[in-house]
Every structure is written in structure tokens, then in C-alpha cells.
KEFIRO-973617 format. One line per field, with one value per atom (N, C-alpha, C, O, CB): residue in one letter; atom name; x, y, z. Coordinates in nm, 2 decimals. Each point is the difference from the previous one (the first is absolute). Glycine has a CB too. Layout:
BEGIN
type c(A:...)
atom c(CA:...)
u c(X:...)
v c(Y:...)
w c(Z:...)
% end
This chain:
BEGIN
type c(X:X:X:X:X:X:X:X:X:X:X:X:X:X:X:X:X:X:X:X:X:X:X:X:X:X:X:X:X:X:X:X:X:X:X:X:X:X:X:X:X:X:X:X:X:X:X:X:X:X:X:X:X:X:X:X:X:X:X:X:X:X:X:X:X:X:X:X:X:X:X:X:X:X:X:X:X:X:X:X:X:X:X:X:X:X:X:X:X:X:X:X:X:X:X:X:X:X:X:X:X:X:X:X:X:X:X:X:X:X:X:X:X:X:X:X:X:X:X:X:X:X:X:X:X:X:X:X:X:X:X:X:X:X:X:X:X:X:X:X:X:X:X:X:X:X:X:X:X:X:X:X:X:X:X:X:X:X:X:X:X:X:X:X:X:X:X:X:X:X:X:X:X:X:X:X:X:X:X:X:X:X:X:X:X:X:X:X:X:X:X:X:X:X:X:X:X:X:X:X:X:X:X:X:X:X:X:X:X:X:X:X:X:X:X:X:X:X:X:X:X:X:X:X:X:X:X:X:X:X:X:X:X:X:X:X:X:X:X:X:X:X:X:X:X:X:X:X:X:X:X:X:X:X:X:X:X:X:X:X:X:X:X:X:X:X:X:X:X:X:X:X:X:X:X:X:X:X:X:X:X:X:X:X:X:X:X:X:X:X:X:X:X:X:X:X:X:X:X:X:X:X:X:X:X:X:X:X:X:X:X:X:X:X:X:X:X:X:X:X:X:X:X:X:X:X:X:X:X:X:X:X:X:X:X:X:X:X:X:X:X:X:X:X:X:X:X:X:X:X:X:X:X:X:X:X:X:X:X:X:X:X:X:X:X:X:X:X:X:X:X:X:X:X:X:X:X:X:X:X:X:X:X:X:X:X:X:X:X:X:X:X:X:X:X:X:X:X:X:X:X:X:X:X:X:X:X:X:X:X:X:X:X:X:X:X:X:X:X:X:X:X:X:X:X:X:X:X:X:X:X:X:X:X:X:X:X:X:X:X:X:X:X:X:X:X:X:X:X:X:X:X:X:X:X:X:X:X:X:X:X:X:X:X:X:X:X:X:X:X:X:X:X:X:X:X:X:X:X:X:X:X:X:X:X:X:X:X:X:X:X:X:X:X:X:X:X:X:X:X:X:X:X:X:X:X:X:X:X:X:X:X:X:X:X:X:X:X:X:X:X:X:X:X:X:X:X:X:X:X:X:X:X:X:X:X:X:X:X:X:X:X:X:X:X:X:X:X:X:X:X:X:X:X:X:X:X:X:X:X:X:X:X:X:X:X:X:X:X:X:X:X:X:X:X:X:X:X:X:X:X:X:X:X:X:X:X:X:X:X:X:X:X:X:X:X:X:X:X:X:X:X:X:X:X:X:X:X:X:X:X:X:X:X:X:X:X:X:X:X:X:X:X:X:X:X:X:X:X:X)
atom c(N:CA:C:O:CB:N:CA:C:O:CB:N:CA:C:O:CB:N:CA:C:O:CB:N:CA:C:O:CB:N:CA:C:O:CB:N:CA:C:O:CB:N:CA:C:O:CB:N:CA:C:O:CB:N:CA:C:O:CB:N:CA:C:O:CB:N:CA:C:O:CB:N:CA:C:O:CB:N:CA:C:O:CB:N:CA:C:O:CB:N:CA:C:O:CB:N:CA:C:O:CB:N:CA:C:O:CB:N:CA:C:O:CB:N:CA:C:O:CB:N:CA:C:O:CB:N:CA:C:O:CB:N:CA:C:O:CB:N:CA:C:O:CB:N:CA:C:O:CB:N:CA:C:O:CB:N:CA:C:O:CB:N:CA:C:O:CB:N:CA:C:O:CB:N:CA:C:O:CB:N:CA:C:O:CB:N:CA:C:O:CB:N:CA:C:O:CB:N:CA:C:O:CB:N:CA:C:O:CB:N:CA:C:O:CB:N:CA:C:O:CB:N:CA:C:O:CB:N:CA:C:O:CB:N:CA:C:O:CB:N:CA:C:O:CB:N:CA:C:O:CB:N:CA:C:O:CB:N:CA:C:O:CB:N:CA:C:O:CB:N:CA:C:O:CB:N:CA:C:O:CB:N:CA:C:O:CB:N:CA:C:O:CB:N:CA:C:O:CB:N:CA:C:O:CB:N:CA:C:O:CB:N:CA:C:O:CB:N:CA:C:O:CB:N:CA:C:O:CB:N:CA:C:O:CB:N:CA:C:O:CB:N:CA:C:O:CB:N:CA:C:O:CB:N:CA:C:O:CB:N:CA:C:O:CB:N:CA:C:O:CB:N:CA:C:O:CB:N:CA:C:O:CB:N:CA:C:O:CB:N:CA:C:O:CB:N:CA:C:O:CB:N:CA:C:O:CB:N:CA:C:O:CB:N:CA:C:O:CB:N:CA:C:O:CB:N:CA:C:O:CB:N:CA:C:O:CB:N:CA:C:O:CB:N:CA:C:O:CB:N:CA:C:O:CB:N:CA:C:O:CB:N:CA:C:O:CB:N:CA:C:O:CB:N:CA:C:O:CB:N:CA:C:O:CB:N:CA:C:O:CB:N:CA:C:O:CB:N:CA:C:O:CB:N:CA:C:O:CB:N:CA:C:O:CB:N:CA:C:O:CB:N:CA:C:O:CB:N:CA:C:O:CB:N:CA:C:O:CB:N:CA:C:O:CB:N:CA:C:O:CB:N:CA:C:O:CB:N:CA:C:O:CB:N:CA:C:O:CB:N:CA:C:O:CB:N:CA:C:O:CB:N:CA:C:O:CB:N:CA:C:O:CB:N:CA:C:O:CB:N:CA:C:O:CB:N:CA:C:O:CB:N:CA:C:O:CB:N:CA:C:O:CB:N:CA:C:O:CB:N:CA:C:O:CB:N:CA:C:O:CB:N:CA:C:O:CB:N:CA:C:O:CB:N:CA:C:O:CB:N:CA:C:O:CB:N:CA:C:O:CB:N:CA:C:O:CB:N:CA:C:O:CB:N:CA:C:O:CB:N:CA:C:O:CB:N:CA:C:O:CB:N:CA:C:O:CB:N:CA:C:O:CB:N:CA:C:O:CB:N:CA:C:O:CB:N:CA:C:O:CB:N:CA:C:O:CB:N:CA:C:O:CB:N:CA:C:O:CB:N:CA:C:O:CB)
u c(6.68:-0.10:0.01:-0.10:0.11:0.11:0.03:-0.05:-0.02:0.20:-0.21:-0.04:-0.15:-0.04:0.23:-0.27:-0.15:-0.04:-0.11:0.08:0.11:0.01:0.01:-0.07:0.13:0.01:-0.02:-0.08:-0.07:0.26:-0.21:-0.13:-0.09:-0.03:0.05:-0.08:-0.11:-0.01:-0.08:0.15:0.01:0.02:-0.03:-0.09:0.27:-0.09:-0.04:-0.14:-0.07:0.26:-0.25:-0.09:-0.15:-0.12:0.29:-0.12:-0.12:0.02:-0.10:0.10:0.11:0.04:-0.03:-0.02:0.19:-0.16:-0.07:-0.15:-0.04:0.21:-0.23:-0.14:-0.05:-0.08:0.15:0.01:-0.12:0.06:-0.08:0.07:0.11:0.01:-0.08:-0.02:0.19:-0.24:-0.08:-0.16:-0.08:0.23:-0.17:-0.14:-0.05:0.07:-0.02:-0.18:0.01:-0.11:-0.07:0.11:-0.06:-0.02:-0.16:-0.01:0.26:-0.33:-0.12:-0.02:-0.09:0.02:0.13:0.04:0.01:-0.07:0.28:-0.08:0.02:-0.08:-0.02:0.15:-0.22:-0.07:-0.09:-0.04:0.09:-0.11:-0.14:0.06:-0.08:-0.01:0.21:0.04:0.02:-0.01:0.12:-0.10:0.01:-0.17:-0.03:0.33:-0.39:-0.08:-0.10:-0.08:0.19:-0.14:-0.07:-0.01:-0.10:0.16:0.07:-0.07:-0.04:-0.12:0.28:-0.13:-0.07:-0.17:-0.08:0.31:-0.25:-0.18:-0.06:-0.12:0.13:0.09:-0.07:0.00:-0.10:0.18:0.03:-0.05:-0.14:-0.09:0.34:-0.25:-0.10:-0.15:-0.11:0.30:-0.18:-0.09:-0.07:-0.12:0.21:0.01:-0.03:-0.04:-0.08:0.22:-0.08:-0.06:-0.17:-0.10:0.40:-0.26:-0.20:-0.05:-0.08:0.04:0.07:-0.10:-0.04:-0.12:0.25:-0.01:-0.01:-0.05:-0.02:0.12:-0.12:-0.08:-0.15:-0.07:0.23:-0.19:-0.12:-0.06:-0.12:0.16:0.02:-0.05:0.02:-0.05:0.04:0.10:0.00:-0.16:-0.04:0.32:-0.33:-0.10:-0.11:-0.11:0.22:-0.12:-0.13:-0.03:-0.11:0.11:0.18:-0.07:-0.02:-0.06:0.10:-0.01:-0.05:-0.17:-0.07:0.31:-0.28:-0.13:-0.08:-0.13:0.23:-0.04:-0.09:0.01:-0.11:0.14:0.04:0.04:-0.08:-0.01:0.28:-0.31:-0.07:-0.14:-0.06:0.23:-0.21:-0.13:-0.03:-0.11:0.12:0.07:0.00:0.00:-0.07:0.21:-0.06:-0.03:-0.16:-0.05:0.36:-0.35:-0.14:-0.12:-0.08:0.17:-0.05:-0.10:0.00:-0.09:0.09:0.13:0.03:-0.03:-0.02:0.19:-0.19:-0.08:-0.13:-0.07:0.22:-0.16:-0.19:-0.04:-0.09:0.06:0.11:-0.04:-0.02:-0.09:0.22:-0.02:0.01:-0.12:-0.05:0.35:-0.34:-0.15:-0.08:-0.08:0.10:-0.05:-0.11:0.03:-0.09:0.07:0.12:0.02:-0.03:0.01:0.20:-0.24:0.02:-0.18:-0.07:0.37:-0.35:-0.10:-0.11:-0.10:0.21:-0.05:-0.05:-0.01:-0.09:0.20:0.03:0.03:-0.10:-0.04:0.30:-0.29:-0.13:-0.11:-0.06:0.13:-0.07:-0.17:0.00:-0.11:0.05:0.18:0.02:-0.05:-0.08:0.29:-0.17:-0.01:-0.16:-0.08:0.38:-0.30:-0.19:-0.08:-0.09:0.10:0.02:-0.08:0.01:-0.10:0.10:0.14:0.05:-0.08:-0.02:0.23:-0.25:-0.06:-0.15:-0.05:0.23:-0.21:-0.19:-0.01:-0.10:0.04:0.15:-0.03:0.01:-0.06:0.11:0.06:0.00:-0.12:-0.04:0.29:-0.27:-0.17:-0.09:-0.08:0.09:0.00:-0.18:0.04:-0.09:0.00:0.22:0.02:0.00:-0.03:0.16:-0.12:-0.02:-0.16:-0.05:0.26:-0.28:-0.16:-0.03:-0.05:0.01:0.10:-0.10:0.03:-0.07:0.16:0.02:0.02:-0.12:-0.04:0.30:-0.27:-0.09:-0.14:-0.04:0.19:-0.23:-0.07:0.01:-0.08:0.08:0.12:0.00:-0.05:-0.11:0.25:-0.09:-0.03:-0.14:-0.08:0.33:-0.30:-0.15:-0.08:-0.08:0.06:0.04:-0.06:0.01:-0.11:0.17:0.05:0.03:-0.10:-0.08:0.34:-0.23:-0.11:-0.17:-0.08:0.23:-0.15:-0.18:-0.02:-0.09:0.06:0.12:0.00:-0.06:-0.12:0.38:-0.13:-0.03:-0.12:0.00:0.24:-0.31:-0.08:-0.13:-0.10:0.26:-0.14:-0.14:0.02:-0.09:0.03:0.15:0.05:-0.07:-0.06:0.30:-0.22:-0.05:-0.11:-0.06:0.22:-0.24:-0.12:-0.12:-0.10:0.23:-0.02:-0.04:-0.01:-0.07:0.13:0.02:0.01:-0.12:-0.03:0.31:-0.32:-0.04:-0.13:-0.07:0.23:-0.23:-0.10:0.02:-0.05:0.01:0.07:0.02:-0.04:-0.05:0.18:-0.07:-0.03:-0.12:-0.05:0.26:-0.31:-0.11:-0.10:-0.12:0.24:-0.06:-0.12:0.02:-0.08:0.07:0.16:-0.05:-0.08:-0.11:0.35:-0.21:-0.12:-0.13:-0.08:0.22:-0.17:-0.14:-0.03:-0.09:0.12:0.07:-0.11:-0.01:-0.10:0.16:0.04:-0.04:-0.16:-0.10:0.41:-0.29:-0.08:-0.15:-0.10:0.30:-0.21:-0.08:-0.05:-0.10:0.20:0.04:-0.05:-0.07:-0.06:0.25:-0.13:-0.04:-0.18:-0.06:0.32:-0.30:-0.16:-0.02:-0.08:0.02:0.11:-0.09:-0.03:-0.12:0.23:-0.01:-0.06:-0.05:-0.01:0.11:-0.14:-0.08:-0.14:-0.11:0.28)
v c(1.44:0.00:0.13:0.06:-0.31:0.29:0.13:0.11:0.09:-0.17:0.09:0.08:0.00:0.10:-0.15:-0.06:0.00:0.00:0.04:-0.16:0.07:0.09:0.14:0.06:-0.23:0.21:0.15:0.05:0.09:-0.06:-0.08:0.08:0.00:0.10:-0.17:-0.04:-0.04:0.17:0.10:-0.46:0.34:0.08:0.14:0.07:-0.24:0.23:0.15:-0.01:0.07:-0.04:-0.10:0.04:-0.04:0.02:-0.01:-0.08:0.00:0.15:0.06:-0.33:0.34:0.12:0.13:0.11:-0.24:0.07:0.11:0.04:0.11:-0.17:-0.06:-0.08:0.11:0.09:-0.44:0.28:0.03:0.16:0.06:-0.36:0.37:0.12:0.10:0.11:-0.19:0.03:0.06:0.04:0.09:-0.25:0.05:-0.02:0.16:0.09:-0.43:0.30:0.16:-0.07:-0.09:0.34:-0.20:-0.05:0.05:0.12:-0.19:0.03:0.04:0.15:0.07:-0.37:0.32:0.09:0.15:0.10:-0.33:0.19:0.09:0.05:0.12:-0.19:-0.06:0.06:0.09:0.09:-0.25:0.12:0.03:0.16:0.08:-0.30:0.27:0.13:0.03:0.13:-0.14:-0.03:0.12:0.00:0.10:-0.20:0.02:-0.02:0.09:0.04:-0.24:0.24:0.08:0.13:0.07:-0.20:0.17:0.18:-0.06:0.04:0.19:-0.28:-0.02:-0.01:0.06:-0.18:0.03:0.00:0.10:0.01:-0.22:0.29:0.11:0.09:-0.01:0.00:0.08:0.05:-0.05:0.08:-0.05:-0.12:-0.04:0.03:0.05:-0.26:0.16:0.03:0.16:0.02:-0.25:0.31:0.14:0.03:0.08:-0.02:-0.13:0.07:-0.08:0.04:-0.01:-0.14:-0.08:0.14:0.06:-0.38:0.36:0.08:0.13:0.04:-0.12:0.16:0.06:0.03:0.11:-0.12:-0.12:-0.03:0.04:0.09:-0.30:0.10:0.01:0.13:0.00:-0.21:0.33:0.09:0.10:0.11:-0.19:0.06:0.03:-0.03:0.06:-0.11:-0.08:0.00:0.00:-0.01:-0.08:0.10:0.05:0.11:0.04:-0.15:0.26:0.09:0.02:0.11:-0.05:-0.14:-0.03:0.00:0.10:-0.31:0.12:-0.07:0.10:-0.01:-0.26:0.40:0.10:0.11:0.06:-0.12:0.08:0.10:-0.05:0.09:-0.05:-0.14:-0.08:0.06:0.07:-0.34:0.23:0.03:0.15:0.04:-0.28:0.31:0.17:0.00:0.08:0.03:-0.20:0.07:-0.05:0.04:0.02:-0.17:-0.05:0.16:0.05:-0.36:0.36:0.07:0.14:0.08:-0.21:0.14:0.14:-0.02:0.11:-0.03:-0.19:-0.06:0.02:0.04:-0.17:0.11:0.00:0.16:0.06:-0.34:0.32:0.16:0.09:0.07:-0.08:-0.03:0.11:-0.08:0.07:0.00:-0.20:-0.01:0.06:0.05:-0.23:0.19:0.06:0.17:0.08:-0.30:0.23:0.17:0.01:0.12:-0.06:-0.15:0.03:-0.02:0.05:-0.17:0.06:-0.04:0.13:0.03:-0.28:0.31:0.11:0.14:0.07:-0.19:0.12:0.12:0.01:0.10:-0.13:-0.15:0.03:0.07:0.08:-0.22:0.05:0.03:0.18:0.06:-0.37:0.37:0.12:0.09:0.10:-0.18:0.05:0.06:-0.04:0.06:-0.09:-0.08:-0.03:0.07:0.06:-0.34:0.28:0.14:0.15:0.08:-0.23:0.20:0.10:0.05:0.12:-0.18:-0.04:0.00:0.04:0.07:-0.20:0.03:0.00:0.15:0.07:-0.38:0.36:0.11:0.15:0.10:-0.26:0.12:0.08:0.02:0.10:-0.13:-0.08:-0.01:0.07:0.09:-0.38:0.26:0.02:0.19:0.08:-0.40:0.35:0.13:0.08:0.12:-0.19:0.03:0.02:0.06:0.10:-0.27:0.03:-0.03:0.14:0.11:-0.45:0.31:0.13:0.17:0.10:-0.24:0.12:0.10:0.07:0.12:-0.22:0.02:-0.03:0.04:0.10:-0.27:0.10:0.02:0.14:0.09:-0.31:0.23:0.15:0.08:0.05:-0.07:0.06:0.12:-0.04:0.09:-0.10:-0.16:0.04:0.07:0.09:-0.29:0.16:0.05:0.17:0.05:-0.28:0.30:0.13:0.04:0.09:-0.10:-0.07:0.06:0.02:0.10:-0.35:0.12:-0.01:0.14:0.08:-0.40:0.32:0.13:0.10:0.02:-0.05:0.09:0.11:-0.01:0.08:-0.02:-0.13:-0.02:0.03:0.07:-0.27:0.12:0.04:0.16:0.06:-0.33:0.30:0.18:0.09:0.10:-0.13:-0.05:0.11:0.00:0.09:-0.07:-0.15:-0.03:0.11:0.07:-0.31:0.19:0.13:0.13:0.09:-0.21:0.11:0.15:0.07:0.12:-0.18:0.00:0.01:0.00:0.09:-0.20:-0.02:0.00:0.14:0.07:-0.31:0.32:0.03:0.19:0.10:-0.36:0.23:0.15:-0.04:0.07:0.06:-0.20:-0.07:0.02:0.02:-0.17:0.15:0.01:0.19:0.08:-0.40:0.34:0.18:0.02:0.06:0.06:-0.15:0.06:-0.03:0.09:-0.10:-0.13:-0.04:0.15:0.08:-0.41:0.35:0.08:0.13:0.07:-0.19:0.14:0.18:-0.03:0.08:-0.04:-0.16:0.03:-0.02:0.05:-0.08:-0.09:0.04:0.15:0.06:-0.27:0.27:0.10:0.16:0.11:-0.25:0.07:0.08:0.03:0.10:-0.21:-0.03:-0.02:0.04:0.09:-0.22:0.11:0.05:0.14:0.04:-0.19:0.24:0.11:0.03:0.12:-0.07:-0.12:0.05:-0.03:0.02:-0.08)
w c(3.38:0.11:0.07:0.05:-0.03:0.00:0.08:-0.06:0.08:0.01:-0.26:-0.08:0.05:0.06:-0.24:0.13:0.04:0.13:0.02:-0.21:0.31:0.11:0.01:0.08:-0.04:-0.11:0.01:-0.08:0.04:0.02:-0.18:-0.07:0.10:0.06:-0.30:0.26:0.09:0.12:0.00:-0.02:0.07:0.12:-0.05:0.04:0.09:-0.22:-0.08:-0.01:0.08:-0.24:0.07:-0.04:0.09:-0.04:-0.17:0.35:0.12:0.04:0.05:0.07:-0.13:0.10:-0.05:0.05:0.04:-0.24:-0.08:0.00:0.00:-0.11:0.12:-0.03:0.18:0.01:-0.18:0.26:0.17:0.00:0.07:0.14:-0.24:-0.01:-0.05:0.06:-0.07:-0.10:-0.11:0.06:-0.03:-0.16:0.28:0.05:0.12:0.05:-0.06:0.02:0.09:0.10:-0.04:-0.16:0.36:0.05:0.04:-0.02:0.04:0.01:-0.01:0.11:-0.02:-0.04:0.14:0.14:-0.14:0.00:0.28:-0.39:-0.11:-0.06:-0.01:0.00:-0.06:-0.07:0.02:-0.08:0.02:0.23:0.07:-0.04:-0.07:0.30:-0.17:0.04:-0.15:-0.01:0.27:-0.32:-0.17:-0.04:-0.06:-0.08:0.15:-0.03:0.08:-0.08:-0.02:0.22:0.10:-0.04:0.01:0.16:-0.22:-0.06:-0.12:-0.01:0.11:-0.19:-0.11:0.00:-0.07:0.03:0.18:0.02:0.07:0.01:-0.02:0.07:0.05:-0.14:-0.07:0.34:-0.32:-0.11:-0.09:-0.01:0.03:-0.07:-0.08:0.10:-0.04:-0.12:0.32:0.05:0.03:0.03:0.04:-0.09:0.00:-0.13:-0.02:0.19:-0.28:-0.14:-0.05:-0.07:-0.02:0.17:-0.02:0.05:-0.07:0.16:0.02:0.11:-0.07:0.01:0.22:-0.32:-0.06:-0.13:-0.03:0.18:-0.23:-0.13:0.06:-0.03:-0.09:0.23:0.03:0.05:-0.01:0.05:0.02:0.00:-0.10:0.01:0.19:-0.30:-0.12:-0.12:-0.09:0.17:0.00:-0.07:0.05:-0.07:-0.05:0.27:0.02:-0.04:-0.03:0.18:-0.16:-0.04:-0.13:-0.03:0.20:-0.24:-0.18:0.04:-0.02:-0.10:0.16:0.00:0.09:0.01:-0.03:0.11:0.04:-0.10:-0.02:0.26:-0.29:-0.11:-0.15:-0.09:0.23:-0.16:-0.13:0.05:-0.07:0.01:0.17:0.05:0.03:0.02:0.08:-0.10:0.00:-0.15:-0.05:0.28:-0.33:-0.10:-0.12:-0.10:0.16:0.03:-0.03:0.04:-0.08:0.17:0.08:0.03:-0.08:0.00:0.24:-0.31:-0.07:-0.11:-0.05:0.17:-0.23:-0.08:0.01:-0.08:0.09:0.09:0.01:0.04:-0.04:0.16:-0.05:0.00:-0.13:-0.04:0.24:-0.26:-0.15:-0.07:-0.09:0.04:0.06:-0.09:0.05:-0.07:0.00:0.21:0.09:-0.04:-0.01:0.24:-0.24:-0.03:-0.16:-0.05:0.25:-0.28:-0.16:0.01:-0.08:-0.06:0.24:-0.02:0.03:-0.06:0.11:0.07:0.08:-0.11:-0.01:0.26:-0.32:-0.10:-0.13:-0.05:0.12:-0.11:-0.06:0.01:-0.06:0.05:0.16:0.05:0.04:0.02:0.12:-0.12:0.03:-0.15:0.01:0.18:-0.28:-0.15:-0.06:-0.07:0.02:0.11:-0.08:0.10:-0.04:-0.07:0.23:0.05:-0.03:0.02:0.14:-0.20:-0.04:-0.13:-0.03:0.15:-0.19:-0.11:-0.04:-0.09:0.10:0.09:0.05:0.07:-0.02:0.11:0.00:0.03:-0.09:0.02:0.16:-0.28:-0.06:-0.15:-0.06:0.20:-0.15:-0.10:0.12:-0.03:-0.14:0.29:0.07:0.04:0.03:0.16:-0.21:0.02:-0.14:0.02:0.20:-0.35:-0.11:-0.01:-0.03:-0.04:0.13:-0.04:0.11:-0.04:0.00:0.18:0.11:-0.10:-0.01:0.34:-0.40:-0.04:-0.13:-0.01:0.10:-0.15:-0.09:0.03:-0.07:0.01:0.16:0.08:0.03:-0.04:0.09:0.05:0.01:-0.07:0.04:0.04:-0.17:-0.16:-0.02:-0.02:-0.15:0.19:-0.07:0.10:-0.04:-0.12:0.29:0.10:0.00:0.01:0.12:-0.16:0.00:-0.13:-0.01:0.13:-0.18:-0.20:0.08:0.00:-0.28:0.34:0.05:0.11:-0.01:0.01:0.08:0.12:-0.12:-0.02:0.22:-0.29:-0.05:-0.10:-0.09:0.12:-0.02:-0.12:0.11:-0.04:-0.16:0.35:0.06:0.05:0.05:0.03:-0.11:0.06:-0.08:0.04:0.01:-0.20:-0.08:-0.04:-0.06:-0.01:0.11:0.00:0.10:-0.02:-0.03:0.19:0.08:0.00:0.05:0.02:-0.12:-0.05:-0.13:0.01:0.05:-0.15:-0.12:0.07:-0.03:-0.15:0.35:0.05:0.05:-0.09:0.13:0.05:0.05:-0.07:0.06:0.05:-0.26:-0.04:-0.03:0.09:-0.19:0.03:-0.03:0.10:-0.03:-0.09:0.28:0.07:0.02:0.02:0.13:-0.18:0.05:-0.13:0.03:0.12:-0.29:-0.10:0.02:-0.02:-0.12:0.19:0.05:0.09:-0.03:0.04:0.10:0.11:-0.05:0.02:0.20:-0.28:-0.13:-0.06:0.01:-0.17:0.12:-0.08:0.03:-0.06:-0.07:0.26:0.09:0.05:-0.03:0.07:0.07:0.02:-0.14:0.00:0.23:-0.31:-0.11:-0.04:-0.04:-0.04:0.10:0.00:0.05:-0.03:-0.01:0.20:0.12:-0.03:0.01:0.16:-0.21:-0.02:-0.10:-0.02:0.15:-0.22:-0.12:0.09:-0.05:-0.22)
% end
């Protein structure tokens, strides 16, 4: 009996030794929730600036199409201009061909009317 009396007794003393008291726990457990409460805090502004940074890279997305779009429309006008500057050119030369063509016309009038008046004045005195 003195045996299981004493077992008995060890192993309550072992048993309420072992336990921890809520006052303990609270205090090991308080930086634990501050920690974790500073790292929530910090995920979350970890991901707002994910989620501002996603949306810069939406608007930079949309720029380089607006710029691929623009570089087109930059070159199909480069293009039209360079045909209507081909064409004025074109134009040009015929315009210059017709000039010299009414020059020498003029000119051809022009000796035509001095032979006419020779040859007017030529009558006159016969």
C-alpha cells in the first residue's frame, strides 16, 4: 500500500508540475501575435503594391499597343506622302515639258509675227 501510495503521489506531482498556467501561456504567446500581426500588415501592403504595380503594368500594356498602333498609322502616312510627292514630282516635269513647249511656241509665234511685219512692210513699199 505504501508502494501505490507513493506511486500515486509521483506521478500527481509529476502530472500538476508539467501543466502551464494560463498567466504563461498568455506571455509566450503575445509576441507570437504581435509578430504574425505585423507580418498580416505587411503581406497586405505587399499586395496592394502587387495589385498597383499589375495595373501599371496593364497601362504599359496598353501604351506599347497605342504606340505600335500610332507607328503604323505613322508609316501608312509616310507612305501616302511619299507616292503624292513621287506623283507632285511627276507632275512637276510634265508641267516644266508643257512650260517649254508654250516657250517655244512663243517664240516660233513670235519670229512668225516679225516675218509677217517684214513682209508686210515689204509690200508697203512695193
Amino acid at each position: 500500500m505504501k508502494k501505490i501510495m507513493m506511486l500515486v503521489l509521483s506521478l500527481s506531482f509529476l502530472l500538476s508540475a508539467g501543466c502551464a498556467t494560463r498567466d504563461y501561456v498568455k506571455q509566450q504567446i503575445d509576441p507570437l501575435i504581435d509578430r504574425i500581426s505585423h507580418l498580416e500588415a505587411k503581406v497586405t501592403s505587399l499586395e496592394s503594391r502587387v495589385n498597383a504595380l499589375e495595373g501599371k503594368v496593364s497601362d504599359a500594356e496598353e501604351a506599347k499597343q497605342n504606340a505600335r498602333e500610332a507607328r503604323s498609322l505613322a508609316q501608312d502616312a509616310m507612305r501616302v506622302a511619299k507616292e503624292c510627292c513621287e506623283r507632285d514630282q511627276a507632275a512637276l516635269k510634265r508641267a516644266e515639258a508643257a512650260a517649254m513647249k508654250a516657250e517655244d511656241a512663243a517664240k516660233r509665234a513670235e519670229d512668225a509675227a516679225k516675218k509677217c511685219v517684214k513682209a508686210f512692210e515689204l509690200r508697203q513699199k512695193k
